[in-house]
ZAKEVEX-922314 format. One line per 4 residues: number of its first residue (from 0); their letters; for each residue x, y, z of N, C-alpha, C, CB. Coordinates in steps of 0.001 Angstrom, whole numbers, plus 500000, padded with zeros to 6 digits. Glycine has a CB too. Example, Ala and Ser with C-alpha at 12.3 -4.5 7.8 and 13.67 -1.06 7.14 Angstrom:
<nodes>
0 = as = 513190,494310,507800,512300,495500,507800,513200,496700,507800,511308,495527,509046  512850,497750,507080,513670,498940,507140,512900,500030,507870,514084,499402,505725
</nodes>
This chain:
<nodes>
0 = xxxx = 500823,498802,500000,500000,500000,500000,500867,501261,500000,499064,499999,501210  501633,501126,500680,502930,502515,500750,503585,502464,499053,504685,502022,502277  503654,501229,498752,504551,501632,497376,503460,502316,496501,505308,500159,496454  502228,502406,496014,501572,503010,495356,501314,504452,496032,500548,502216,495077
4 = xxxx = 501030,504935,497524,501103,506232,497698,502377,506625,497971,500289,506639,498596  503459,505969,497946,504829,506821,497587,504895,507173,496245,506164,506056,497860  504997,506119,495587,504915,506718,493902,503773,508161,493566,504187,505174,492796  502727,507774,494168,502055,509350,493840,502501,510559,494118,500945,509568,494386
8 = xxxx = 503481,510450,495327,503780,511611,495990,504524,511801,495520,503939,511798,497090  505526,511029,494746,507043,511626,494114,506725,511675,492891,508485,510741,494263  505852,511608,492113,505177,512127,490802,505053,513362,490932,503878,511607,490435  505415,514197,490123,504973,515540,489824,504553,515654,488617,505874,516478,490008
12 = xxxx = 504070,516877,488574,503260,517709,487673,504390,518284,486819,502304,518867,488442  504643,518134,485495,505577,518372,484595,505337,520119,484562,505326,517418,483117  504302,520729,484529,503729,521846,484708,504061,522627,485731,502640,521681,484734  504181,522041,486971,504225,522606,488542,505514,523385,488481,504286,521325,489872
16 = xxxx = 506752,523261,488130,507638,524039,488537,507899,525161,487320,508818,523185,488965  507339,525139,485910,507227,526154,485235,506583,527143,485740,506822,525909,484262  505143,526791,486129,503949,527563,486120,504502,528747,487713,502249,526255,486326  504937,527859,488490,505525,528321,489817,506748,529621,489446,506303,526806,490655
20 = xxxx = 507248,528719,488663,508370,529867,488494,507885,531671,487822,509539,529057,487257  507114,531031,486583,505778,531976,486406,505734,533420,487276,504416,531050,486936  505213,532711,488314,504488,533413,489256,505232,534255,490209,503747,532545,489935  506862,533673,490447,507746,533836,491434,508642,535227,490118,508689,531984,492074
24 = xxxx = 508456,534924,489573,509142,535622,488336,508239,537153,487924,509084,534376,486877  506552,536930,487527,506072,537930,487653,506159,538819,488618,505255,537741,487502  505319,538204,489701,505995,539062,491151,506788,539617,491572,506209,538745,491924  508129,539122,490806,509620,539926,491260,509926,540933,490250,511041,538879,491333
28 = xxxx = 509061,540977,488849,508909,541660,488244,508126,543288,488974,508382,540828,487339  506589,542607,489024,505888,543486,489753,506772,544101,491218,504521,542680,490078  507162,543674,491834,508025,544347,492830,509335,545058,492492,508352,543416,493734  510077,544749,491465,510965,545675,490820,510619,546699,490517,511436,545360,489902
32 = xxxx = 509270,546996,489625,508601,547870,488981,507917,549079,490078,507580,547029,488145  507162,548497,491111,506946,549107,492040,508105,550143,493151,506363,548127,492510  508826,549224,493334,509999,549875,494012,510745,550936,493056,511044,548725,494472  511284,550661,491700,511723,551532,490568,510664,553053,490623,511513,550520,488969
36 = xxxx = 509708,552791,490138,508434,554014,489730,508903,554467,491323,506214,553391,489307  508574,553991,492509,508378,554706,493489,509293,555760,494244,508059,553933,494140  510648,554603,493643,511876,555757,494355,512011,556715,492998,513809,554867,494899  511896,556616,491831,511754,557463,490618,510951,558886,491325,510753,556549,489268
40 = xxxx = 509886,558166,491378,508617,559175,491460,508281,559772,493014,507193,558292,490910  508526,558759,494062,508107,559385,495207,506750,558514,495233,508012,561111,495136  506269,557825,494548,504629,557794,494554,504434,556012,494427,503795,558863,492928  503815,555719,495285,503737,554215,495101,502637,553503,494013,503411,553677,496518
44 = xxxx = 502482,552519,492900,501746,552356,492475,501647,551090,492043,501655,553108,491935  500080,550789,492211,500419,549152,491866,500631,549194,490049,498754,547883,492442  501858,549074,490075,502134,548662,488284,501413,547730,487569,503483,548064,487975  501228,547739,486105,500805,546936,485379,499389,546930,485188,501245,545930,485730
48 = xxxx = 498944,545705,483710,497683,545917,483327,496544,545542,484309,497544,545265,482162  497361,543839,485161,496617,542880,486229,496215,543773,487125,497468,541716,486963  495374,543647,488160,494895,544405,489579,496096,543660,490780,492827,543911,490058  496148,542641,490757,497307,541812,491614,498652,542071,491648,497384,540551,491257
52 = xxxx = 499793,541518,492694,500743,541890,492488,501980,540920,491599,500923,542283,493657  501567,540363,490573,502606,539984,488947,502307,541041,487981,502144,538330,487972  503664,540756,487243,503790,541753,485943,503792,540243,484701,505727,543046,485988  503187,539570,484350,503162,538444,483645,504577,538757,482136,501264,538238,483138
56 = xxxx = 504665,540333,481871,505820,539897,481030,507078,539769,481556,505992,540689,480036  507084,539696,482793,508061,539453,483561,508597,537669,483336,507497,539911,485059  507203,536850,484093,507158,536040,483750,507400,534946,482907,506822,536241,483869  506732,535397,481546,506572,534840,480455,508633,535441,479967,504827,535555,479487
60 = xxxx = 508893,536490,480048,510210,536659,479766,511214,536126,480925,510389,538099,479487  511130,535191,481916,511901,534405,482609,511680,533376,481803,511675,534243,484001  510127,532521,481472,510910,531402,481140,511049,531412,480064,510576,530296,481439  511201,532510,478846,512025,532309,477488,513527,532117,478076,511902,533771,476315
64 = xxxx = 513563,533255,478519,515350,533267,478865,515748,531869,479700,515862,534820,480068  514892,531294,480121,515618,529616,480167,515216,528812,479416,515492,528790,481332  514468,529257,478146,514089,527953,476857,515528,528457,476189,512209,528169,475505  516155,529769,476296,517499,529623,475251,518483,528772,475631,518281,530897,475035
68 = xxxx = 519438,528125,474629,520162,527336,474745,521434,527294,476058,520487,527378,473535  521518,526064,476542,522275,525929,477716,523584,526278,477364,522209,524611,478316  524488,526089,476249,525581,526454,475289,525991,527690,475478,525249,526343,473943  525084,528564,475876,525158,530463,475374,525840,530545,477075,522924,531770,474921
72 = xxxx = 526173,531359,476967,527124,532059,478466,527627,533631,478187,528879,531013,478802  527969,534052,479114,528550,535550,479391,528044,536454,478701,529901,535761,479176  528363,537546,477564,527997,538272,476758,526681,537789,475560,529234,538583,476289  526876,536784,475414,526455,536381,474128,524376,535958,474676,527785,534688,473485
76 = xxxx = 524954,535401,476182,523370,534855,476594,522918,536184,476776,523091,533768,478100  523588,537299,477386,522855,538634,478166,522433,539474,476189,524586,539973,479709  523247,538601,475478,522649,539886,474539,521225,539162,473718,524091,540516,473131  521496,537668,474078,520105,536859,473474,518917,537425,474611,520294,534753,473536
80 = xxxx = 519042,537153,476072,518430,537930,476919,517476,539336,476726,519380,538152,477576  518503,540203,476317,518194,541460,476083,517254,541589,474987,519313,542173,475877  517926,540716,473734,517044,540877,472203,515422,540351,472482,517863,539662,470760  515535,539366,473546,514558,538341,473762,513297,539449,474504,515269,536895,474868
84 = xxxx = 513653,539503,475613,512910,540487,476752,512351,541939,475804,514299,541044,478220  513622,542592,475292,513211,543541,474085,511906,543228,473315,514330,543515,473020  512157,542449,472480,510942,541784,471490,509721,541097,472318,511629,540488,470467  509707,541006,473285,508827,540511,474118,508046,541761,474687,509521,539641,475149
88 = xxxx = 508844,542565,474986,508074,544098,476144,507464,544634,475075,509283,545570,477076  508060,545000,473694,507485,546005,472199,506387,545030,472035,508697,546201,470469  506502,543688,471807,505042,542601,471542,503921,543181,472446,505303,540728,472106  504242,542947,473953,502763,542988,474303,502624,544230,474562,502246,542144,475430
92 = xxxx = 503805,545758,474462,503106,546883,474138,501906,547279,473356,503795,547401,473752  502503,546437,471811,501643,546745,470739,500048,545913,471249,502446,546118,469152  500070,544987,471641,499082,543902,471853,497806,545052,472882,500004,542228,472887  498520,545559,474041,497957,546005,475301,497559,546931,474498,498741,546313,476651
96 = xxxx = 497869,547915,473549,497685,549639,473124,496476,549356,471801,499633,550614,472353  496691,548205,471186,495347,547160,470300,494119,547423,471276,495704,545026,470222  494327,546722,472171,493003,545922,472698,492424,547083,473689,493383,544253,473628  493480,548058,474626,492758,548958,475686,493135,550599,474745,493650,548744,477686
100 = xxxx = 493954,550401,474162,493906,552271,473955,494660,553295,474905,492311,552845,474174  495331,552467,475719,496108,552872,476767,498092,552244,476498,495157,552109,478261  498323,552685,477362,499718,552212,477352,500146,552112,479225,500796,553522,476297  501021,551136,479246,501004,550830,480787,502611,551644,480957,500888,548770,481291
104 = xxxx = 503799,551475,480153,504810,552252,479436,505302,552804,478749,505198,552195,479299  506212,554097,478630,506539,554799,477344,507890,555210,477804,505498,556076,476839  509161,555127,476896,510211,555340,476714,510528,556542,476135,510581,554490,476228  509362,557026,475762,509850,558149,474683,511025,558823,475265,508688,559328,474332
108 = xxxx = 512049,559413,474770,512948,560392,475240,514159,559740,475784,512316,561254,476244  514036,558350,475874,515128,557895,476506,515764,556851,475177,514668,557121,478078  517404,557203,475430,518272,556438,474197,517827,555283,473477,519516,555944,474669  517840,555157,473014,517583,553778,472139,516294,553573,471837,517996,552495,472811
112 = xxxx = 515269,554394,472248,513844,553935,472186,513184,553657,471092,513108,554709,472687  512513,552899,471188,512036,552424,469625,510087,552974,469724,512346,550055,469376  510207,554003,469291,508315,554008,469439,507619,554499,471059,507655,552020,469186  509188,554534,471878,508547,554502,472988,508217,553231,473517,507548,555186,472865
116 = xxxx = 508108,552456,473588,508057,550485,473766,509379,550123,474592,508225,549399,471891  510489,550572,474158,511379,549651,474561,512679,550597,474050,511129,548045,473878  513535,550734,475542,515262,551230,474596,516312,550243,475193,516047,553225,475034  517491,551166,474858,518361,550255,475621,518357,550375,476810,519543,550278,475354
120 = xxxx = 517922,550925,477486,517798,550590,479292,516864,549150,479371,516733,552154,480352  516310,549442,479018,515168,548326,479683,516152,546920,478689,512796,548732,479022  516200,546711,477481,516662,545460,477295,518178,545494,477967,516591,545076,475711  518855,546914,478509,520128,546016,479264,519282,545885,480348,521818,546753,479647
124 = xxxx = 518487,545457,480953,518252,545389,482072,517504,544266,481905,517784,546468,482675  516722,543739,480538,516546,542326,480750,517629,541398,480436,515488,541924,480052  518373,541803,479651,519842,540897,479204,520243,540598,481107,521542,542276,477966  520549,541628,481713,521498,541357,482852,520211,540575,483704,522349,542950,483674
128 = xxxx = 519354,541086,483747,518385,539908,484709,518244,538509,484233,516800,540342,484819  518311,538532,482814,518664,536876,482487,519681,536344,482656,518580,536452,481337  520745,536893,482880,522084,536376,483015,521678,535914,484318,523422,537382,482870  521614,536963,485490,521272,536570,486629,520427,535364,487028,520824,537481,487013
132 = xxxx = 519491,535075,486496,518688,534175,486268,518883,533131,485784,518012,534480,485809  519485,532828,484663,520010,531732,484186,521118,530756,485036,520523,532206,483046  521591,532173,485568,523363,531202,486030,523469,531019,487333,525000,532065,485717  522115,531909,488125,522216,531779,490006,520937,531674,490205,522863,533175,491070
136 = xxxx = 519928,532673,489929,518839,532388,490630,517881,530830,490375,518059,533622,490337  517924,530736,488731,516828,529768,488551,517236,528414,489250,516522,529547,486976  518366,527943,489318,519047,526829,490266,518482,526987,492157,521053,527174,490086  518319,528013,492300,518136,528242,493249,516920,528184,493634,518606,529035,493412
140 = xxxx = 516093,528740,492760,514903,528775,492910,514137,527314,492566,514522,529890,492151  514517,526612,491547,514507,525375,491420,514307,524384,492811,515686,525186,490733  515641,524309,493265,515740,523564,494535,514957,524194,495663,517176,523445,494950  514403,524973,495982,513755,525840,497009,512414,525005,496602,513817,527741,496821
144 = xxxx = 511856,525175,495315,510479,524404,494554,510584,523021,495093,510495,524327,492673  511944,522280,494845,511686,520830,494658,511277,520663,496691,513497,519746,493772  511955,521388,497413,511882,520975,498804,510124,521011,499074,512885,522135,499871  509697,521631,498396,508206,521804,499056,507819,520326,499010,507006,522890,498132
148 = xxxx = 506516,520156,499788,506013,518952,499795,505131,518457,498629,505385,518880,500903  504740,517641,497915,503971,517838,496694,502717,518128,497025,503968,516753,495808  502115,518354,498139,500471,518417,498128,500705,520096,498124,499402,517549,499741  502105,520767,499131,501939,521887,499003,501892,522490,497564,502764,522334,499736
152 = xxxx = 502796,521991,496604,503290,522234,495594,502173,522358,495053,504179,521491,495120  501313,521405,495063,500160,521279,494041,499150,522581,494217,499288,519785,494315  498716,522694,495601,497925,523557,496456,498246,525119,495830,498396,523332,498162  499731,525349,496040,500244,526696,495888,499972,527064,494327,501875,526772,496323
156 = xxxx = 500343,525517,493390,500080,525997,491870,498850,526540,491465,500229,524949,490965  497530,525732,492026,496611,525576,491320,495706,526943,492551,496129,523717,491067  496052,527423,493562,495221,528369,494046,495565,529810,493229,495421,528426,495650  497575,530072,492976,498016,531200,492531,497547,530681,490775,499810,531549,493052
160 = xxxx = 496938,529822,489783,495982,529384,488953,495260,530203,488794,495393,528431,489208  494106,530240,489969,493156,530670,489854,492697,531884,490407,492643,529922,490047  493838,532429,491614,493656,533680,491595,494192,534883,490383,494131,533874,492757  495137,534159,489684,495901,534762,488179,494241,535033,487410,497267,533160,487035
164 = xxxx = 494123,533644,487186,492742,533768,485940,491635,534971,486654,491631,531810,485735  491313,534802,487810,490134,535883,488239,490785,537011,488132,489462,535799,489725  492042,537434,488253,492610,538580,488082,492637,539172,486421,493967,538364,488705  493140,537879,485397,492849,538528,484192,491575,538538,483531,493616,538109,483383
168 = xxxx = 490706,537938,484206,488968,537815,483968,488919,539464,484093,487787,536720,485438  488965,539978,485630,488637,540931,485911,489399,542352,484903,488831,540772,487310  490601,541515,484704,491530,542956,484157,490861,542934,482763,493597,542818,484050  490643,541860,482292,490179,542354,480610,488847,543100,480624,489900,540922,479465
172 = xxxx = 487667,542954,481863,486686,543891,481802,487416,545217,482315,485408,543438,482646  488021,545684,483429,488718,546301,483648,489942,547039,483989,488424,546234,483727  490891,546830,483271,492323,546711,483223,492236,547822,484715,493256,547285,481468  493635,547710,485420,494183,548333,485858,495021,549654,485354,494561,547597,486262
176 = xxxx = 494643,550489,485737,494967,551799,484927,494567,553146,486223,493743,551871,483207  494626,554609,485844,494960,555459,485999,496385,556380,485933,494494,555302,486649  496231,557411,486857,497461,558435,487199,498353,557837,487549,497349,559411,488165  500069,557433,486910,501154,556982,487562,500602,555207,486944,501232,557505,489534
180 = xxxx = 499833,554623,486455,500239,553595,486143,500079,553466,484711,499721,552712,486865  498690,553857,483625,498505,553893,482409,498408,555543,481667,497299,553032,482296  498324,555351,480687,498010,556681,480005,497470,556431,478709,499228,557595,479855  496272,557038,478207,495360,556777,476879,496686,557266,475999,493612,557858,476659
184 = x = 496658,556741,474702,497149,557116,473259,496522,557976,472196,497276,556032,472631
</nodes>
């Protein structure tokens, strides 16, 4: 009887430590962003399109920067990084400024900017967060995941699931926006 509920318990969810990372990744996004605007500005604001606290292109641009190849190192990963995160932030600019008529960021005025979307600050700053990520944190964060217990594991995936989805339920009727976080086009 133990060998069949051991085997369940050491089964995982092929899903569980992406989706986790996801979440651990938006969030540290959303808390970068928050802390940045605030010491910038003086003014605290919850960033982004969601009402919650992830920035999902945060997210979604952690786990590209670990689908690129294990091969790449030093300069060469931070500049795939950078190109990656780049083309990723201008994507769902254009996508977000489509669908709401708003913009959640604008670069205008600063070097490299392309449209206002994206310059070189922000992609050196995703190049160097992927580096970071690739070569210390995600190992780390990895093993921190595997220690949980699997019922927690499961619990934590599928509640931060479904508080994500009610959050983008809610954000597509009403995005998160105003003074200090969006601005109409």
């Amino acid at each position: 009887m133990e060998g069949c509920q051991g085997a369940a318990e050491r089964r995982r969810d092929p899903l569980e430590t992406p989706l986790l990372l996801f979440f651990i990744l938006s969030g540290a996004g959303w808390l970068w962003e928050v802390a940045f605007v605030g010491l910038s500005t003086g003014v605290l604001v919850n960033r982004g399109f969601l009402h919650g606290p992830w920035l999902p292109v945060y997210g979604v641009g952690g786990l590209l920067f670990l689908l690129l190849p294990r091969r790449m190192e030093g300069w060469t990963l931070a500049a795939a990084c950078a190109l990656a995160g780049g083309g990723l932030e201008y994507a769902v600019s254009l996508v977000l400024e489509a669908l709401f008529h708003q913009r959640w960021w604008d670069y205008a005025g600063w070097p490299g900017s392309l449209s206002g979307r994206v310059c070189l600050a922000s992609a050196a700053a995703f190049g160097l967060a992927g580096w970071l990520l690739t070569g210390w944190a995600e190992p780390l964060l990895r093993r921190g995941l595997e220690k949980l217990p699997p019922l927690w594991r499961r619990a934590c995936c599928r509640g931060l699931c479904l508080l994500f989805a009610a959050d983008a339920a809610l954000s597509l009727l009403r995005p998160n926006s105003g003074a200090g976080i969006s601005f109409p086009v």
